[in-house]
TIKE-169978 format. One record per residue (C-alpha): x, y, z; residue in one letter. Coordinates in steps of 0.05 Angstrom, whole numbers, padded with zeros to 5 digits, always signed. Layout:
<sites>
XYZA/...
</sites>
This chain:
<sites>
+00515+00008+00685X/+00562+00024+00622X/+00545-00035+00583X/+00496-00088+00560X/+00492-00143+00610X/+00474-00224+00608X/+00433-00250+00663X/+00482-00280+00697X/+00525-00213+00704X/+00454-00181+00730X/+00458-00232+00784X/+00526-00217+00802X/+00514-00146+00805X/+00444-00134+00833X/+00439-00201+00873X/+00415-00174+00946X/+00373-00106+00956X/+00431-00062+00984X/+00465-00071+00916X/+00398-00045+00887X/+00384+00007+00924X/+00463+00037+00918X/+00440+00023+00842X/+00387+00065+00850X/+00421+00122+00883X/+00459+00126+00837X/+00408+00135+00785X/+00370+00182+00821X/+00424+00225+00848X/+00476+00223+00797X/+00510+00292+00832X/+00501+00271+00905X/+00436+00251+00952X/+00386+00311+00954X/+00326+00315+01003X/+00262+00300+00959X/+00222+00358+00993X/+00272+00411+01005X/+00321+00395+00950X/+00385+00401+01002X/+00440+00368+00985X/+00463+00372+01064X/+00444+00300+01073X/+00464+00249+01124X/+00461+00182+01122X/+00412+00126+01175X/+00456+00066+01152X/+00413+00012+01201X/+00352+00035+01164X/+00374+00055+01096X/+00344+00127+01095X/+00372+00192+01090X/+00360+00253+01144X/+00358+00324+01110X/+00396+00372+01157X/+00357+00437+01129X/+00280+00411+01134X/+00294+00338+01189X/+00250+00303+01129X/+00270+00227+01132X/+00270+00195+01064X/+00297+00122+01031X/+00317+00116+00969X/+00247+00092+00935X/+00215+00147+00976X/+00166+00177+00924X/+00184+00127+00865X/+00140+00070+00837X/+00184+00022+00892X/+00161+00054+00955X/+00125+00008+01002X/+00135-00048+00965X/+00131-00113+00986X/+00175-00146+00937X/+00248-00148+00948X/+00274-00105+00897X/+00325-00153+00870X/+00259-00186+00834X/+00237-00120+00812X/+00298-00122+00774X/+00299-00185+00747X/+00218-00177+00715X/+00250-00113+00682X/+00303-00147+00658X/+00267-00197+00626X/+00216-00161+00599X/+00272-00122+00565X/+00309-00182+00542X/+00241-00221+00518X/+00241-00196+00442X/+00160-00223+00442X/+00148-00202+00506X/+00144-00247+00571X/+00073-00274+00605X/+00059-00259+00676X/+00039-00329+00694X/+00119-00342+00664X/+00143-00291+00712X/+00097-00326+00768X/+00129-00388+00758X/+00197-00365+00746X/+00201-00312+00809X/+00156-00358+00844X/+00126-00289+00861X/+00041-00300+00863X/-00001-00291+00792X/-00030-00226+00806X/+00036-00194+00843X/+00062-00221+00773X/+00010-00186+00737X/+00016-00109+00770X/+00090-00114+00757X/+00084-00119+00692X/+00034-00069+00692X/+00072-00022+00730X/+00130-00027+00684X/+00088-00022+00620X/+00057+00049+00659X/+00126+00071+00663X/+00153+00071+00598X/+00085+00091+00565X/+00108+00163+00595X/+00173+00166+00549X/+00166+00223+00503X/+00194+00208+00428X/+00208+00248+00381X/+00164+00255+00313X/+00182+00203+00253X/+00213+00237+00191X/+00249+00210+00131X/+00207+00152+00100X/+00150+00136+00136X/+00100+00067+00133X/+00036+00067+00161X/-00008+00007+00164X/-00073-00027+00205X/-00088-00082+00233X/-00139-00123+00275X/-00121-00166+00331X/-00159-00208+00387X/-00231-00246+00379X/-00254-00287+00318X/-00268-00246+00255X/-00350-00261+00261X/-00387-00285+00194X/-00395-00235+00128X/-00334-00192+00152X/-00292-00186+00104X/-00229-00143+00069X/-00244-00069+00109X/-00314-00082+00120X/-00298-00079+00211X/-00364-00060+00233X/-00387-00126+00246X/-00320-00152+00272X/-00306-00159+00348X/-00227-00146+00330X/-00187-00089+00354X/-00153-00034+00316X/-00084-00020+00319X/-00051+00038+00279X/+00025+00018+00266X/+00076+00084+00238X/+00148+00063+00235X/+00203+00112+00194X/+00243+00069+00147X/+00300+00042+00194X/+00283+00079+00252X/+00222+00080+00305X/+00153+00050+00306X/+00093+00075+00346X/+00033+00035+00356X/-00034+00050+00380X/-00099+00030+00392X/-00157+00054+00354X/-00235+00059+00363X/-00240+00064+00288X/-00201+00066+00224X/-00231+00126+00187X/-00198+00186+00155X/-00203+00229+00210X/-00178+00182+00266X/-00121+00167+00211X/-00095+00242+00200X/-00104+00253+00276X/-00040+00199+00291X/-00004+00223+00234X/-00011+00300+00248X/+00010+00277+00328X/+00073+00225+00301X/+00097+00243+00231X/+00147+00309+00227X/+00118+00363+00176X/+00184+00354+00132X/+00164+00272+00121X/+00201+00257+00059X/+00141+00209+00036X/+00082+00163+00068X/+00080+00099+00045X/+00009+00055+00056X/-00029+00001+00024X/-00097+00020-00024X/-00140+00027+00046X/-00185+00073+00025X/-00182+00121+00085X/-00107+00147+00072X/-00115+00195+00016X/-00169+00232+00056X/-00127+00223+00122X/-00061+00242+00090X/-00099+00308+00063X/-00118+00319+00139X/-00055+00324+00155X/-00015+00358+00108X/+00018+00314+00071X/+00001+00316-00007X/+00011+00303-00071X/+00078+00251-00081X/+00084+00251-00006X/+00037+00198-00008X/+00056+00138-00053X/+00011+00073-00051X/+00023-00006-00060X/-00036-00032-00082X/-00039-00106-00041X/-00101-00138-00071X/-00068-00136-00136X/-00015-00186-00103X/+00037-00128-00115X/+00075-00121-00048X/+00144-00084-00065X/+00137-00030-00130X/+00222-00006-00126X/+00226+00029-00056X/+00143+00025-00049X/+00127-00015-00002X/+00098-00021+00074X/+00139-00087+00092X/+00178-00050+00141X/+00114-00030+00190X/+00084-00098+00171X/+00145-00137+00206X/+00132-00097+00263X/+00055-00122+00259X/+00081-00198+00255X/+00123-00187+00316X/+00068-00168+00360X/+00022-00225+00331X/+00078-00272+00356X/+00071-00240+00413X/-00004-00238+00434X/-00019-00310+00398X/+00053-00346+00433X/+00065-00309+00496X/+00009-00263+00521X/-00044-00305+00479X/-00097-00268+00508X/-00100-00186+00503X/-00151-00146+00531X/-00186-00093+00493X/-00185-00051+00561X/-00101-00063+00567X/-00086-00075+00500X/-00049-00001+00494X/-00008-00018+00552X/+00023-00079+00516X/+00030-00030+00454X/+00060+00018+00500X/+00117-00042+00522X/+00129-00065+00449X/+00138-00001+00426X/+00189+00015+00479X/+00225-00045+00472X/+00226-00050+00392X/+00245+00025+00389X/+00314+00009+00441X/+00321-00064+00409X/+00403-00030+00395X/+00406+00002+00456X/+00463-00023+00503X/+00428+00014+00563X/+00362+00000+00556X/+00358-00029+00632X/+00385+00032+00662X/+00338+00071+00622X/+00271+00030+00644X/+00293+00029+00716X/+00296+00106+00700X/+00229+00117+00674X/+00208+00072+00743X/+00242+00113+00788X/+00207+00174+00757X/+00142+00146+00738X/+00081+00165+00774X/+00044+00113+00808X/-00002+00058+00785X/-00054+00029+00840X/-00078-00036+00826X/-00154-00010+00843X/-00138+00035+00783X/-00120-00025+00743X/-00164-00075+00755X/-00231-00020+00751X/-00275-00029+00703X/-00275+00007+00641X/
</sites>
């Protein structure tokens, strides 16, 4: 795939399993077919069963042998589909809309999703530089009575933690608390030791988190929101906070219902998405991270926490 691609053109392309699976070849063996155990590239081809036969070890392998698509029971043209449109769905895409629109059942809806969300939460990303926002926010439940401003211990809310560099990535994540400590531990693991300057609100944490991890003095410039001041010249956090308002959107008008227990794994997507919103490859690179992804059983999923 050179290019970005419209629906109908994904159709065209990928519209039976054979043209999937050559797709997937190709992905997987860029250079040439190689045997999975012995790493031979003196292959030969079982065309009425679409496998390969080593000639060095006799190990018989498909294409999905070993991937995230092995055994399963969906045809893989709508395994490519629910990627693409979780891609293409800039709010993210509900897995009883999938159900209806695959007519594929809820819960086979469901892992999909899941599986997809599993695979791209392994991409490794580089650490944020430049001019960096950091912000947090609460999402999911009703805000219970007498909690107010940064008062969460009698809230039923979730943290999340949102870093984005000034016109560049975003990472999100899900919190157990918003202290100091928890604070300078996601900065120390995102934020490059040559930041140019952290911007957050007047949350009182930061100074004591931004101490924790190295960044001092005017590295750390403030906007002070309860005075109603919201952009002081280039000090501001508007940038990470449009990132917040986008997932909002999408757990109140698509997923309206997150739970605490999955609620990284929807980070995890955004993140992924948001972070390739420009790039023209983005499909090939998520059916990448599914052909290399380890493996997600649903007994692992659905377990309790």
């Amino acid at each position: 795939m050179t290019e970005a691609i419209d629906l109908c053109e994904l159709i065209e392309r990928y519209g039976d399993d054979q043209k999937c699976r050559n797709y997937l070849e190709h992905l997987r063996w860029p250079h040439g077919v190689r045997c999975p155990e012995c790493s031979s590239e003196k292959v030969s081809s079982i065309l009425k069963r679409d496998q390969f036969d080593c000639d060095s070890c006799r190990y018989q392998f498909s294409v999905t042998a070993g991937t995230i698509f092995h055994d399963t029971h969906l045809p893989l043209t709508k395994w490519f589909l629910a990627t693409y449109l979780l891609c293409q769905s800039k709010k993210g895409m509900s897995a009883h809309q999938l159900h209806r629109m695959l007519k594929i059942n809820y819960r086979t809806a469901w892992y999909l999703f899941h599986r997809i969300r599993f695979a791209v939460e392994q991409a490794t990303e580089p650490k944020l530089s430049g001019i960096v926002e950091m912000d947090e926010s609460y999402v999911g439940g009703r805000q219970r009575c007498g909690t107010r401003g940064w008062n969460t211990e009698d809230s039923n809310k979730e943290i999340v933690i949102g870093i984005r560099q000034r016109n560049g990535d975003l990472r999100f994540f899900h919190a157990e608390d918003a202290k100091s400590g928890t604070l300078g531990k996601y900065i120390k693991e995102n934020v490059g030791a040559d930041v140019d300057v952290m911007m957050t609100d007047e949350f009182p944490a930061y100074p004591r988190a931004m101490m924790t991890a190295g960044v001092h003095g005017s590295k750390h410039k403030t906007i002070r929101h309860r005075d109603r001041v919201y952009v002081d010249g280039d000090i501001h956090t508007n940038t990470v906070e449009s990132a917040f308002s986008l997932l909002k959107r999408g757990i109140i008008g698509t997923w309206h219902r997150v739970s605490a227990k999955h609620l990284a794994a929807y980070l995890d997507e955004m993140t992924w998405r948001f972070n390739n919103r420009k790039n023209p490859y983005l499909l090939r690179d998520t059916m990448l991270k599914l052909i290399h992804s380890d493996k997600l059983e649903y007994k692992e999923l659905v377990k309790a926490a």
